[in-house]
KESELUM-70738 format. One record per residue (C-alpha): residue number from 0; x negated, z, y. Coordinates in pm, whole numbers. Layout:
<r><k>NUM</k><px>X</px><pz>Z</pz><py>Y</py></r>
...
END
This chain:
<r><k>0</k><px>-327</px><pz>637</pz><py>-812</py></r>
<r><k>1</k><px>-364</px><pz>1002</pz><py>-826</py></r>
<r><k>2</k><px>-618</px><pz>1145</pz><py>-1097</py></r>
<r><k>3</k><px>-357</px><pz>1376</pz><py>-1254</py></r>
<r><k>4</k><px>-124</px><pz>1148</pz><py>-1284</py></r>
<r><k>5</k><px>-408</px><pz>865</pz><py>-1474</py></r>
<r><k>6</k><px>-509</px><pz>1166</pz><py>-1708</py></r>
<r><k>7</k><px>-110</px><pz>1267</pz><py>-1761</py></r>
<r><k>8</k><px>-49</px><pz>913</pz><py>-1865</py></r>
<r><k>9</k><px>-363</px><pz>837</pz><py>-2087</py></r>
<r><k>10</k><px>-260</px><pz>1167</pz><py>-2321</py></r>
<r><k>11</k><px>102</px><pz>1053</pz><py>-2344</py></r>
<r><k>12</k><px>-41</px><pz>718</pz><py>-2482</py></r>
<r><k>13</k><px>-285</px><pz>838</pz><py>-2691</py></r>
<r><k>14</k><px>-2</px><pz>1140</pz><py>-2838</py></r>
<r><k>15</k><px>198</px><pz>807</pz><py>-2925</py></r>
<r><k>16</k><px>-61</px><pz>738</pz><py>-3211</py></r>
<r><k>17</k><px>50</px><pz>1153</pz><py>-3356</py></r>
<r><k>18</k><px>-283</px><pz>1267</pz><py>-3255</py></r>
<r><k>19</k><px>-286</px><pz>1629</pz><py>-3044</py></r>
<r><k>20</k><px>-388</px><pz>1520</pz><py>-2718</py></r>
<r><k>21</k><px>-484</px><pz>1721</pz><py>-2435</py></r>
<r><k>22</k><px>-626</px><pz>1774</pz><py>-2066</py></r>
<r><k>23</k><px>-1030</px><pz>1870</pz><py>-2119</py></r>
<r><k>24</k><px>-990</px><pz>2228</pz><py>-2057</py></r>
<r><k>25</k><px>-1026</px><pz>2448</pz><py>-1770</py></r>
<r><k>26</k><px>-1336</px><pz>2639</pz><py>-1904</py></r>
<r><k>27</k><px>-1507</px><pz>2391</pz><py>-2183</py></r>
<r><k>28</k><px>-1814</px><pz>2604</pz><py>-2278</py></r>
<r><k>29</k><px>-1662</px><pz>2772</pz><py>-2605</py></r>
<r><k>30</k><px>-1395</px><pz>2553</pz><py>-2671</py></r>
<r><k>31</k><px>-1269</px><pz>2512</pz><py>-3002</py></r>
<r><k>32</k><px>-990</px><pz>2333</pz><py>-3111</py></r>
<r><k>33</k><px>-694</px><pz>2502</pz><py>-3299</py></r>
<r><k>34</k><px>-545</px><pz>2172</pz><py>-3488</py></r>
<r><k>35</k><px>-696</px><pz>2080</pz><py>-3813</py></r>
<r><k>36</k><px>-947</px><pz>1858</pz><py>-3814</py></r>
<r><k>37</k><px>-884</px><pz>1847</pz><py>-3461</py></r>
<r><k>38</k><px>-773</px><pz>1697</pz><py>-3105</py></r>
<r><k>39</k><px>-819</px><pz>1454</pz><py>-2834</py></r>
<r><k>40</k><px>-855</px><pz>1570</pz><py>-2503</py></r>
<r><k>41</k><px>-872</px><pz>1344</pz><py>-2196</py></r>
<r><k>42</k><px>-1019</px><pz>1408</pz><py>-1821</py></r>
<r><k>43</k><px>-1052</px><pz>1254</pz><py>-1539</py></r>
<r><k>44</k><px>-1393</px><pz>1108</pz><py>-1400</py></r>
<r><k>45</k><px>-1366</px><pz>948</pz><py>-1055</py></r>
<r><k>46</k><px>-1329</px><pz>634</pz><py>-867</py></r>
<r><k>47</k><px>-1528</px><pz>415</pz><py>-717</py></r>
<r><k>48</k><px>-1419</px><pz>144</pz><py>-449</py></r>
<r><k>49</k><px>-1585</px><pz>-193</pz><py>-585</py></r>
<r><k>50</k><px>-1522</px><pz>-436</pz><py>-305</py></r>
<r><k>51</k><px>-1285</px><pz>-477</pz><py>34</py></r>
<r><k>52</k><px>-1148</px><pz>-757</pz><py>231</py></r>
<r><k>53</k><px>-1298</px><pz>-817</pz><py>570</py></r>
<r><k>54</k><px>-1064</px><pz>-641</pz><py>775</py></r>
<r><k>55</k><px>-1147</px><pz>-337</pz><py>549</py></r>
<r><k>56</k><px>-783</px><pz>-253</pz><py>491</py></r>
<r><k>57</k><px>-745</px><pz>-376</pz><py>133</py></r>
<r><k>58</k><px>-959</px><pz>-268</pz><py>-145</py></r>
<r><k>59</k><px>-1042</px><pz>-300</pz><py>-517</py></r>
<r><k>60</k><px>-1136</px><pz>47</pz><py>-690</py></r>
<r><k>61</k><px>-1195</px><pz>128</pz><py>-1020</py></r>
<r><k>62</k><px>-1056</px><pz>475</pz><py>-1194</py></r>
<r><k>63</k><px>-1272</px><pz>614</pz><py>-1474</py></r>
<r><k>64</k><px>-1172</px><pz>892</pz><py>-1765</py></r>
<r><k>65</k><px>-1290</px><pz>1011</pz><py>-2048</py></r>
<r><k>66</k><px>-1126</px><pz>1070</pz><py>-2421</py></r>
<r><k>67</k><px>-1363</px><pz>1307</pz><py>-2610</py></r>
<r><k>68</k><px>-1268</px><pz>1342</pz><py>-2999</py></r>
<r><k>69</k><px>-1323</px><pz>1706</pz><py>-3093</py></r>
<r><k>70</k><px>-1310</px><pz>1713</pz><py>-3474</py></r>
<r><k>71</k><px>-1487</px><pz>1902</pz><py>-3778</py></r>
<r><k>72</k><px>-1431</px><pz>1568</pz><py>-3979</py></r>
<r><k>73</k><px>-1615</px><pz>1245</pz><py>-3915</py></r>
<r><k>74</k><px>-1551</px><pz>973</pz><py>-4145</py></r>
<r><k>75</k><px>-1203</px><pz>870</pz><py>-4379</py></r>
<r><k>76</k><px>-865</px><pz>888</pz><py>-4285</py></r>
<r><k>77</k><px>-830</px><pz>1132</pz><py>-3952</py></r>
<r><k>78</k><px>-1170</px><pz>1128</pz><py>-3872</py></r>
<r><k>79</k><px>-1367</px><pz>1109</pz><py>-3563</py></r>
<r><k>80</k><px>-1451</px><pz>731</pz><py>-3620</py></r>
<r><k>81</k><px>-1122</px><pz>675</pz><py>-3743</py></r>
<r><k>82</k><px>-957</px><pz>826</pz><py>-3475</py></r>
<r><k>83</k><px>-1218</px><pz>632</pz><py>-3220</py></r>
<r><k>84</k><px>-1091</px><pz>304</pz><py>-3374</py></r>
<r><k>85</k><px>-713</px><pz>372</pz><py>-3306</py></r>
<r><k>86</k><px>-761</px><pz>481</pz><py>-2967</py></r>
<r><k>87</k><px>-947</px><pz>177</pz><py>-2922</py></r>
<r><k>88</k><px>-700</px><pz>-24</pz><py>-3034</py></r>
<r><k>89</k><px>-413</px><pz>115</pz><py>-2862</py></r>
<r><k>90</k><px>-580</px><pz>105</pz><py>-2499</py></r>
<r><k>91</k><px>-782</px><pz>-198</pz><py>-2484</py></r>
<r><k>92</k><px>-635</px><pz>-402</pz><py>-2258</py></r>
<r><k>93</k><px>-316</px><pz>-190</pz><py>-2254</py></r>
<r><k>94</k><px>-116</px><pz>-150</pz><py>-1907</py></r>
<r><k>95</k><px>-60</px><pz>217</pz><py>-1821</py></r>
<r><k>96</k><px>295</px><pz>255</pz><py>-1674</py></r>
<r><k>97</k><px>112</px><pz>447</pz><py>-1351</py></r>
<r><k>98</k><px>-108</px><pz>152</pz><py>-1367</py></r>
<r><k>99</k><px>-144</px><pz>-198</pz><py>-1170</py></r>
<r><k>100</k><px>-408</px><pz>-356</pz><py>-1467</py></r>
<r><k>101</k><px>-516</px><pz>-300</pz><py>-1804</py></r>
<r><k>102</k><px>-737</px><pz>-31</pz><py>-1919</py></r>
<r><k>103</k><px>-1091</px><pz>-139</pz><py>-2044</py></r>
<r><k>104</k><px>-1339</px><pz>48</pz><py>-2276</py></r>
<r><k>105</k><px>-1663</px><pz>84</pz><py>-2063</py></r>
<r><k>106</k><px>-1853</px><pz>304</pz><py>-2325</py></r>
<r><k>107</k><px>-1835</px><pz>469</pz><py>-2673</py></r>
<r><k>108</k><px>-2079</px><pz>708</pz><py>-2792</py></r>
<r><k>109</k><px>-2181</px><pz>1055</pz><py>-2987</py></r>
<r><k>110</k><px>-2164</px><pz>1338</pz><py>-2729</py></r>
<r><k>111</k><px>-2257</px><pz>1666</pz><py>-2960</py></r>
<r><k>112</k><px>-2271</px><pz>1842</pz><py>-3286</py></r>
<r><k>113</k><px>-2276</px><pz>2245</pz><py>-3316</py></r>
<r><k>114</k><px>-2188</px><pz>2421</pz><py>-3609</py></r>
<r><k>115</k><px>-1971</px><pz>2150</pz><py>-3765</py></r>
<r><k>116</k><px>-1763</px><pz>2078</pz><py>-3478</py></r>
<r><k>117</k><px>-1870</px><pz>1690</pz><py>-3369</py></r>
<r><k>118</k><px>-1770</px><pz>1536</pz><py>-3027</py></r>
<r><k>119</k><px>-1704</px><pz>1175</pz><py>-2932</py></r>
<r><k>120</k><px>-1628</px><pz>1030</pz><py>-2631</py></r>
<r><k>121</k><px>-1505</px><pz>695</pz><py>-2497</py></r>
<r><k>122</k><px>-1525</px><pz>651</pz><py>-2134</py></r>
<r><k>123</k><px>-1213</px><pz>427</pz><py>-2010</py></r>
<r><k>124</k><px>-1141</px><pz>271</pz><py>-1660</py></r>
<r><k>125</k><px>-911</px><pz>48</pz><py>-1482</py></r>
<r><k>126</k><px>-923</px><pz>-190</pz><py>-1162</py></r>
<r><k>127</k><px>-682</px><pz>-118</pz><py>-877</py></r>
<r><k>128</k><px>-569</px><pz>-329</pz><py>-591</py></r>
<r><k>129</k><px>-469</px><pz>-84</pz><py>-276</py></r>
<r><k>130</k><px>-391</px><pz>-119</pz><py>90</py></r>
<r><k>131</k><px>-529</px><pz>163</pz><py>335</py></r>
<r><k>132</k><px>-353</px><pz>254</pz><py>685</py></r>
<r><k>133</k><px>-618</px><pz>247</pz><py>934</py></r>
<r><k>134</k><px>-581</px><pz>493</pz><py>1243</py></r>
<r><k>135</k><px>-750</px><pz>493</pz><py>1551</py></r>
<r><k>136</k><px>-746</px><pz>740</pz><py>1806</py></r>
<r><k>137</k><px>-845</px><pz>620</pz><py>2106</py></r>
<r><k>138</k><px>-597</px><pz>359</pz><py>2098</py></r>
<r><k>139</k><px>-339</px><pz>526</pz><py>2076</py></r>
<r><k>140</k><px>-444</px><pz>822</pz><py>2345</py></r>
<r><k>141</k><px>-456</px><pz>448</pz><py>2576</py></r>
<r><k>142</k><px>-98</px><pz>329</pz><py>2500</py></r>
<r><k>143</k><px>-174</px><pz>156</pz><py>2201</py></r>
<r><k>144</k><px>46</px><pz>93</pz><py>1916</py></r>
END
């Protein structure tokens, strides 16, 4: 799976619920976000191969992003916690489209306060199953196949 394509498809899912979602932006220090209360944004956070077969051609990896709530409201209707819930609800377990399993919540937790504006974040990841071409060389400088 490529990253954009994971992040591209977790903000379609989460602007399903009529939140504005977004990619974390380019330059974050500053940011401020122009809906009221305010928006979801979503980035990418890595991979990390879990396990392979012996021949070292398949392997299991996990894909990890991030959905930071960037609101000046926390609680009622709209509200950061509010908003965590839904989220929540909408991607636990769900199958992304780009996806071979369902997406699991690994964390949830406050990120920051300054000057009214709180951040949220829930960090999301999913377990892929993937083949790898293996090349070698010297075997085929011999004649190989």
């Amino acid at each position: 799976m490529v990253p954009e394509v994971f992040e591209k498809a977790l903000i379609e899912e989460i602007e399903k619920l009529g939140f504005i979602t977004l990619p974390y932006p380019e330059e974050p220090k500053g940011y401020y976000p122009e809906a009221d209360p305010g928006e979801v944004l979503v980035r990418y956070e890595g991979r990390k191969v879990l396990d392979r077969d012996i021949s070292g051609v398949m392997k299991t990896t996990r894909y990890f992003a991030e959905v930071v709530i960037v609101t000046r409201q926390v609680r009622e209707a709209g509200g950061a916690y509010d908003v965590l819930k839904q989220i929540y609800d909408r991607l636990e377990g769900y199958t992304l489209d780009v996806a071979a399993g369902a997406l699991f919540m690994e964390a949830e937790s406050f990120l920051n306060e300054e000057n009214g504006l709180w951040q949220f974040g829930q960090k999301w990841s999913v377990t892929q199953q993937g083949a790898i071409t293996i090349t070698d060389e010297y075997d085929s400088k011999l004649g190989g196949n």
